[in-house]
N, C-alpha and C positions, 0 to 999 in steps of 0.2 A: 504494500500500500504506500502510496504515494502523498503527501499532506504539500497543498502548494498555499500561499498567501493569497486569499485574493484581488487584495489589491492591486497585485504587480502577475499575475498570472495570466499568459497570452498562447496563444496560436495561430499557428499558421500552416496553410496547407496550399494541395497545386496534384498537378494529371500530369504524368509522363507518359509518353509512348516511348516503351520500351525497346520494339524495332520492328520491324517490316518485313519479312523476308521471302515473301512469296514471287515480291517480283523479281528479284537478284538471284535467285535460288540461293538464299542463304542457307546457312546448318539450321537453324530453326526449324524450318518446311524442308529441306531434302534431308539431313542429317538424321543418323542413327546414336544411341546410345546417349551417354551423359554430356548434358550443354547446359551452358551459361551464360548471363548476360549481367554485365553486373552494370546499374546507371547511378551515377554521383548528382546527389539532390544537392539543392542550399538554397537555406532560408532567408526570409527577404530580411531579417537584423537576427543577430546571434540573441541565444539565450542567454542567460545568468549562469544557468548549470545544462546539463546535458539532458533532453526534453524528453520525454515520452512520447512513442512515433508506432504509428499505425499505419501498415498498407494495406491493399485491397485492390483485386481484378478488379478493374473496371468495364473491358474490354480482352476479349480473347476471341481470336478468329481460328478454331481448328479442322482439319480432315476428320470427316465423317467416318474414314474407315477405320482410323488409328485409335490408339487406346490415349485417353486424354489426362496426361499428368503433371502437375505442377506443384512448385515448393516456392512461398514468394516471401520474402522477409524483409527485413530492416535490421541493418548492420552497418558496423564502424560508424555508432549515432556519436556526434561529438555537440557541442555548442552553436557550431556552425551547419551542420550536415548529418548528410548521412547517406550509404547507398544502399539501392533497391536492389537484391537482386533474384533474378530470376531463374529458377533450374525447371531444368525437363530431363527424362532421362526414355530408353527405352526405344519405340517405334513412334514417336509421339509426334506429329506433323503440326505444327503451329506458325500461322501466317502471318500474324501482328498480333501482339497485347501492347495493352494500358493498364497503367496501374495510379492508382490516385492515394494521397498520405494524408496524414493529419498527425501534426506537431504540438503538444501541449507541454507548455513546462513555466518557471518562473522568469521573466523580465528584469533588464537591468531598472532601479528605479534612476528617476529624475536627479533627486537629491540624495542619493546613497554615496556613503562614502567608501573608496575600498583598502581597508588596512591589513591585509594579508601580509 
C-alpha cells in the first residue's frame, strides 16, 4: 500500500503504439518464438519519488489463426520514466498494438525545501 499527500499528489498518463509490423514484415507478424519490444515513456515533469505506473492493451491487431499471447508490463519506472514492454513468444502473429499508462505518485511542491 501506497499512502500519497494529497495535496501535492499528480498524474499523468498518454497511448503508445508500440509498433507496426504487418507492413515491413517485421518479427512481430512473420517471427517465430520469443520477441520483444521494449518502448521508453516520459513524463510531461518528473515526480518527487518514483510513481506508480499502470499499462494496458489498448489496441492489438492479431492473426486469427495463431495462438494469441502477451506479457505487457512497466519496468525501469524511475522519477522521470519508464519503459513498456512488450513480449510475445511462440506462433503468435501480431500486426500493431497500443498500449496506454497511467502514472500516479507525489509532486514536487511549490515551496518545498530540499535538505537531503
Amino acid at each position: 500500500m501506497h499512502r500519497f499527500r494529497s495535496d501535492i499528489l499528480g498524474a499523468d498518463r498518454g497511448s503508445k503504439l508500440l509498433f507496426s509490423d504487418f507492413e515491413g514484415e517485421g518479427e512481430m507478424w512473420v517471427g517465430d518464438g520469443p520477441r520483444e519490444r521494449i518502448s521508453p515513456i516520459s513524463f510531461t515533469q518528473p515526480f518527487r519519488k518514483k510513481p506508480l505506473v499502470y499499462v494496458s492493451l489498448e489496441m492489438w491487431d492479431t492473426d486469427q489463426a495463431t495462438n494469441q499471447r502477451v506479457d505487457l508490463s512497466a519496468c525501469n519506472v524511475t522519477e522521470e520514466g519508464f519503459d513498456i514492454i512488450f513480449h510475445t513468444w511462440g506462433d503468435t502473429r501480431i500486426a500493431r498494438a497500443r498500449a496506454s499508462w497511467l502514472a500516479i505518485g507525489e509532486l514536487e511542491e511549490k515551496d518545498s525545501w530540499n535538505v537531503d
